[in-house]
N, C-alpha and C positions, 0 to 999 in steps of 0.2 A: 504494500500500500504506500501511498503517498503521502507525507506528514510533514508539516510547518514547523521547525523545529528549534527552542533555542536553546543553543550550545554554551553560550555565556552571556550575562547579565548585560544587559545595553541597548542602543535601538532599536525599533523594528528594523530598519535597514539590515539589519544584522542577522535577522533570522534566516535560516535555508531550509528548502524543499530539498526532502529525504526520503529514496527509500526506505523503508521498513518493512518487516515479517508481519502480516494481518494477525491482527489480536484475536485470540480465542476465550471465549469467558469462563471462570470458572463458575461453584456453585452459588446461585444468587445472584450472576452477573447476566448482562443483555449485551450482546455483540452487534452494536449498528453500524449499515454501512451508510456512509454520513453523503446526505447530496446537497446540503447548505449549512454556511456555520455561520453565526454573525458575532461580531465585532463591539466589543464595548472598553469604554473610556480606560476602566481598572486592567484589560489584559494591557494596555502601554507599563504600566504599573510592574506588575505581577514580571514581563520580560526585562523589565530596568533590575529587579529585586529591590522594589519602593513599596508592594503591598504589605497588609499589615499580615499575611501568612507566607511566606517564601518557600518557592518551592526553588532547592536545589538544580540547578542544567548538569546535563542534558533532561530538558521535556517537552512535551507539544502541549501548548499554552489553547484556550478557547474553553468558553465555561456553554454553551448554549446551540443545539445544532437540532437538526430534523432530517432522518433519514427513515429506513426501512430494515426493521432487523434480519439481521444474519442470520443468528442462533442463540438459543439460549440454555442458561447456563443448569446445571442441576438443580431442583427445588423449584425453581421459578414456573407459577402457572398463569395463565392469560395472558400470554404473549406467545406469538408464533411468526417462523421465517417468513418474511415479507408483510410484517404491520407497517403499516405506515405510523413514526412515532416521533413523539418531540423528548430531545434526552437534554438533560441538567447535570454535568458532570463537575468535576471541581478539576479543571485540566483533560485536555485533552481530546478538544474539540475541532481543532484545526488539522484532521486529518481523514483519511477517507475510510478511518474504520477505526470507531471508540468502544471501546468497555463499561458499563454503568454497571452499580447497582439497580437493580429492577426498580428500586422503589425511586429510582430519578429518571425512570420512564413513563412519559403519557402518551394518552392515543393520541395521533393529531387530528384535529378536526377536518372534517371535509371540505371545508367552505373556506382552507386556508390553503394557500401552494404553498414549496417548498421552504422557499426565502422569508416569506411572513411565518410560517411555523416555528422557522429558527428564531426568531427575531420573539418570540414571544417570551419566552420562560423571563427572564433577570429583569428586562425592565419591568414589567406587571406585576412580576413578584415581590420587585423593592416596593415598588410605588404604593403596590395596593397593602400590602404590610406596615407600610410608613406611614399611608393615611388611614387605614384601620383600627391598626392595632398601635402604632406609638403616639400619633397623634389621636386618635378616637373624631376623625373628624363626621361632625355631625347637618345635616339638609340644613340649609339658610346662613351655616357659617362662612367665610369668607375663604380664600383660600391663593396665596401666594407661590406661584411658580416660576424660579429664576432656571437659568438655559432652557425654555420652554420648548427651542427648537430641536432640541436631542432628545437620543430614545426614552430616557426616562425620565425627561422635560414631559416629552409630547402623552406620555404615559398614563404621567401627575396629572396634566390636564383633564384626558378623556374621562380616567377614574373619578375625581374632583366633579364633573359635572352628572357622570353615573350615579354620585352618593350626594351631590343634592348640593352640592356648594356654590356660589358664584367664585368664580375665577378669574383671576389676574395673573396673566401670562407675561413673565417678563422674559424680554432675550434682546441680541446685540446687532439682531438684521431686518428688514424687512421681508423677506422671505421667510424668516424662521418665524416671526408676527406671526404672517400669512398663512402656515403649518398649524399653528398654535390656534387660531382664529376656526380656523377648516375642523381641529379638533376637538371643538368645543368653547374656548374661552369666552368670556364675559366682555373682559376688558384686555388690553395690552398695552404693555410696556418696550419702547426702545430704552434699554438703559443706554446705549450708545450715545443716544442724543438727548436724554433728561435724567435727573436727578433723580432715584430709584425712590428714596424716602418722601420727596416732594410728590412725586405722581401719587403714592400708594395715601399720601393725606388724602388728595383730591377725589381721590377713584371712591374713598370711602369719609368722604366727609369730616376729614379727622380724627374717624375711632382705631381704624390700625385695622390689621388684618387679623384674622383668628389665629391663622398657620400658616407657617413659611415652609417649602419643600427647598429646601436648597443643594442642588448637586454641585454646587459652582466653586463655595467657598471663597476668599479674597476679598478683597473690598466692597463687593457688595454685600459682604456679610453683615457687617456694619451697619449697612444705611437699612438694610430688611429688618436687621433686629429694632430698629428704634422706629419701623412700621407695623411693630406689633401691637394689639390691643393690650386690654386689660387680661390676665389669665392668656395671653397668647401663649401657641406651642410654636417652638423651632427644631425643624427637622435636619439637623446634618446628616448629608444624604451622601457627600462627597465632596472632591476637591479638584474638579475641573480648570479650576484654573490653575494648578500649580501651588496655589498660597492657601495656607489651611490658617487661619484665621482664629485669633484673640480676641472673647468675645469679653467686653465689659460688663462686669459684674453683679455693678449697681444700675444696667439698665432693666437687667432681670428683677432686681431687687424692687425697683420702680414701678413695673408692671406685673408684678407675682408671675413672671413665664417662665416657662419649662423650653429648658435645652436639650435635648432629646437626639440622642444618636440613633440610627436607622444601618442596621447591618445585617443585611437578609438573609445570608450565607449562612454566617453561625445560630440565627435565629431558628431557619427554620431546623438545623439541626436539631437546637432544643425542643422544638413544639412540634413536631411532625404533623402532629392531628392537628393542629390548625394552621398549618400548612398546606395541609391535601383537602382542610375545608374551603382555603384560599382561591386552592387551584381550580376545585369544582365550581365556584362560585364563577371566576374567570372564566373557564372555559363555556360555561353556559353565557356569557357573555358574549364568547365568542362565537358560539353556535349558531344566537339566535341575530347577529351584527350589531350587538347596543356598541360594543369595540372591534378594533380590526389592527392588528399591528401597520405600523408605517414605515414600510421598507423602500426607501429612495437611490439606492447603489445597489448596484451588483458586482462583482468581478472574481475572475478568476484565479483559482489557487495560484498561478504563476504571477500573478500581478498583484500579491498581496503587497507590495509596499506602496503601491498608490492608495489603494484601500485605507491601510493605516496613514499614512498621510493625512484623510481625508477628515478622520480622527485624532489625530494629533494637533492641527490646525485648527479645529473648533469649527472646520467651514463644514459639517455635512447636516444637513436637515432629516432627522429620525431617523432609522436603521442602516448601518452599513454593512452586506453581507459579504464571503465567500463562497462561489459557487464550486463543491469539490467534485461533481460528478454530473451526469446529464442523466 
């Protein structure tokens, strides 16, 4: 098989396509053969050795793909060669044949192809876990989304409007507005061209916002926190811009708000059962179109450094994938 592979800690430039020996699963594992993987902000991370788990190189990096299994492994029932399935692996997804545990495979829906299949697990999963369960947000609250034009920018959005919140979608283009708009928002914000804290008075008269989704981190972290309401939550979701951000101490103190880390990896480790309540809930979601992943790139495993690019630059608007097979 063919495998994206990084050999030492550094940029994506640096990665190579490898042969390798096809993986066979053992007991409790699912062998799929992967025909899209998508792309998210933390593998830059995870191949620098910046994420907060490091994995040792050599390995093939990619946490979210959608293929059709292979085989599977002893024990494992309800799966069989040729499902069509969405896998959630912790590595190892940028290749043309991954290993899971069973329990990080789902069906895929029919009403989704290959590239939106893949593109579904991480963001939906942060999003809807960070506004469910860390922030509890509730119909009528308000609801603050910074890089709104990335995957799980655009994510925050759709879920935010599925659970009843008015939404303020902030981001740095008008094209990514324009993403954010198409998925629901309320309102929008160019922070590029206004004042993050001054808009978010206006948008809401003064009171602040209920909840901030913040994937972005850095300086706007700042000006969001001091757009929170009374009892506001703040969600760090991540640190897209490079700068993880000091947040003052006595603005929480001033508005009794909750700073609130969002880390869906380890989370759903610990809560499985309401993680697989998450996913049911999503994928009926999915099913019936209230949501639809937003996959805007495609390209091919040879030309994965344009791809990352596309992601490292901050320029792609919602999903960037990997096409590893036809």
């Amino acid at each position: 098989m063919r495998a994206l592979v990084c050999n030492a800690y550094g940029p994506p430039d640096d990665l190579v396509v490898e042969d390798r020996p096809d993986l066979e699963p053992g007991p409790g594992e699912v062998a799929v053969d992967v025909v899209a993987a998508a792309i998210n902000f933390p593998d830059l991370l995870v191949i620098a050795g910046q994420y907060q788990d490091k994995t040792p190189p050599p390995f093939v990096p990619g946490n979210e793909a959608a293929g059709t299994v292979a085989s599977v492994g002893e024990g494992v029932t309800g799966l069989a060669a040729g499902d069509r399935v969405i896998v959630m692996p912790r590595g190892g997804a940028f290749a043309e044949r991954c290993v899971v545990d069973a329990s990080k495979v789902v069906p895929m829906p029919g009403r989704l192809d290959y590239e939106q299949a893949a593109a579904f697990g991480v963001v939906y999963g942060t999003s809807y876990h960070g506004l469910r369960q860390s922030a509890r947000l509730g119909a009528g609250e308000s609801l603050l989304v910074l890089g709104a034009g990335g995957g799980v920018g655009l994510a925050a959005v759709e879920l935010g409007k599925v659970m009843g919140a008015r939404v303020i979608a902030a981001a740095s283009s008008a094209a990514k507005l324009d993403a954010a708009r198409a998925a629901g928002a309320d309102e929008t914000v160019d922070y590029a061209q206004e004042d993050l804290r001054e808009a978010v008075r206006r948008l809401t008269d003064d009171r602040g916002v209920d909840v901030v989704y913040d994937p972005v981190g850095g300086d706007l972290a700042q000006q969001a926190l001091r757009g929170l309401s009374w009892h506001g939550r703040y969600l760090v979701v991540g640190f897209a811009s490079g700068d993880i951000p000091a947040f003052p101490a006595n603005i929480a103190l001033l508005k009794e708000a909750s700073i609130i880390g969002v880390w869906w990896g380890t989370w759903l480790a610990r809560h499985p059962d309401e993680h697989r309540a998450n996913l049911r809930e999503l994928l009926a979601w999915i099913n019936d179109g209230t949501i639809a992943p937003k996959v805007t790139e495609t390209y091919a495993l040879d030309d994965f450094r344009r791809a990352f690019h596309r992601i490292a630059s901050r320029e792609a608007v919602g999903k960037v994938v990997l096409r590893l097979r036809d």
